[in-house]
N, C-alpha and C positions, 0 to 999 in steps of 0.2 A: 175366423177369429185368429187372432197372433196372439204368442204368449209372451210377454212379457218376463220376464224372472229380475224379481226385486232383491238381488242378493248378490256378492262380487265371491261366494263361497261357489272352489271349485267341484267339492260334493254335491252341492244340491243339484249344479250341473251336470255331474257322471251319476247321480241318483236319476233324475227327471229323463235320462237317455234310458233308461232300464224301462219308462209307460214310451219309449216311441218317441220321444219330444224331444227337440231344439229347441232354445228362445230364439227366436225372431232378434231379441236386444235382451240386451241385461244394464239394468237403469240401477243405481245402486244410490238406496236412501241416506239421507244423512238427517238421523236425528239424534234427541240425547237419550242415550242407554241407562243411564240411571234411574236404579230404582227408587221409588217414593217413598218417604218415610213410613216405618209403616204397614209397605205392600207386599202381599204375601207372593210367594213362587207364582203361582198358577194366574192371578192376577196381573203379574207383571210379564211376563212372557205372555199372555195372548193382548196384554194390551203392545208391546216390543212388536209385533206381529201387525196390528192392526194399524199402528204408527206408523208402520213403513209402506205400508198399504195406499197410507193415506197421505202422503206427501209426494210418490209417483204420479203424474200426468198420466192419464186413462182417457185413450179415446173411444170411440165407440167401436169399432172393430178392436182391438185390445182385451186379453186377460191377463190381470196383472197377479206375479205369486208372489207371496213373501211370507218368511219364516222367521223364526226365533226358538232357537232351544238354549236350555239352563239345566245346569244339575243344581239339583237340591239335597241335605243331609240334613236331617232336622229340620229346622228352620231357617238354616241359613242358603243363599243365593251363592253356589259355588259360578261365577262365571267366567269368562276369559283369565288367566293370572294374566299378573300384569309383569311379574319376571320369573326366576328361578327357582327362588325362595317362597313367594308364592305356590307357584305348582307343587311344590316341594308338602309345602303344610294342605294344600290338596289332596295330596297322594296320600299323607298317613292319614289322615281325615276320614276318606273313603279305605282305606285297607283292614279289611277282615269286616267289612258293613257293607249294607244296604242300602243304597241312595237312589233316588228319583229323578230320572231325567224327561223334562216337560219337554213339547214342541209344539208348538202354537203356528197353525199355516191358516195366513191368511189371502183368500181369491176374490179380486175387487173387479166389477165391470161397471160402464156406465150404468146399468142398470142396479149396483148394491153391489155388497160385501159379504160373504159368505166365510165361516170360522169353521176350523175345528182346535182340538187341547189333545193330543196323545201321550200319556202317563207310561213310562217304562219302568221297572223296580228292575234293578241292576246290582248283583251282588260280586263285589269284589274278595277274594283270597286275604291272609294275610301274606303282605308284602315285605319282602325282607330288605336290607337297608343297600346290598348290589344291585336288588330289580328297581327299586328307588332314583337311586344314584345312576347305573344304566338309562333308565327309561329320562330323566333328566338329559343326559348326554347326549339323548340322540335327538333332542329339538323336537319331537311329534309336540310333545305338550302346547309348542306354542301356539296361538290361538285359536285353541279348544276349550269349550267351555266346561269347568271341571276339570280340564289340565288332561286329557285324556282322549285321546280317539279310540273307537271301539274297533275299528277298520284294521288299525295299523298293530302295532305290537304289544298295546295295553292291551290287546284280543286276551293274549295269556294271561292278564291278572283276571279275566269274567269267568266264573263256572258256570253260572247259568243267569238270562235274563226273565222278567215277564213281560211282554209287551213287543215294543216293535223294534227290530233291530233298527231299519232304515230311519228310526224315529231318532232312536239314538246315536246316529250321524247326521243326522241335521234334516231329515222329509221323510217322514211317514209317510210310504206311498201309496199303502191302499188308502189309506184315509185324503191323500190328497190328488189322487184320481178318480174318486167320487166328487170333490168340490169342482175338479176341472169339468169333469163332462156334466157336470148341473150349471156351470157357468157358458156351457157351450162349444166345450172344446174336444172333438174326439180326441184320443189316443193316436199317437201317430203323425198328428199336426203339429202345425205351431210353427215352424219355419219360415 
């Protein structure tokens, strides 16, 4: 079986080297990311997941991965900013709270689709208005959803998470090294 990776995100790539694995190709979906009127987090992220799932060409030797993560605060869908001022009302958003970061991976073979949802509760510090202003300047924010990588120098605003860290950068991987070896794919392969 060859793996597929339905994602043009350099993490899930240096995530998916950590089970053993290379994509064979990285085929990169293009659907629309907006959410539904309406639709709540966890709903719109495994369906983000399942969308992109489903619009990559699947042969039958092929397993195809695709992902979707969102932070959530409340009820709102913190995803990509879309500029500075964005990330900005992001950052105090989450600073001194608790927010939810979902990851929906989804592994399609000729034969079906296979899901999982991994829930992280991530609690950030209060942020003072230089770690702000800083963490703006130095561009990680951009295209992280939530305005935030957990990897890079937001590390310092987390005391502590529950859940998955690798979830929280973008692949849950125990969770998504169980879907591959039920889709047929050792650990190791994929090349």
């Amino acid at each position: 079986m060859k793996l597929i990776l339905g994602s043009a995100s350099p993490r899930r790539r240096e995530l998916l080297g950590q089970l053993g694995l290379t994509p064979a190709e990285v085929r990169i979906p293009d659907i629309d990311e907006t959410p539904e009127r309406g639709e709540d987090a966890r709903a719109y992220v495994a369906r983000m997941a399942r969308e992109k799932a489903a619009v990559l060409e699947c042969a039958g030797d092929e397993v195809i991965l695709t992902a979707d993560t969102t932070v959530t605060c409340g009820r709102r869908i913190l995803g990509k900013p879309a500029d500075e001022k964005e990330a900005a009302e992001f950052l105090w958003l989450l600073s001194g709270r608790r927010h939810h970061v979902l990851t929906a991976v989804a592994v399609r073979t000729s034969a079906g689709l296979r899901e999982r949802l991994v829930d992280t509760v991530v609690k950030f510090r209060p942020l003072s208005n230089t770690e702000v202003n800083g963490y703006l300047a130095s561009g990680e924010w951009q295209g992280k959803a939530g305005g935030y990588a957990i990897q890079g120098l937001a590390g310092a605003f987390i005391p502590w998470i529950q859940g998955s860290f690798t979830g929280v950068v973008g692949l849950p991987l125990a969770e998504t090294a169980v879907l591959l070896r039920a889709a047929g794919l050792a650990m190791g392969e994929g090349a």
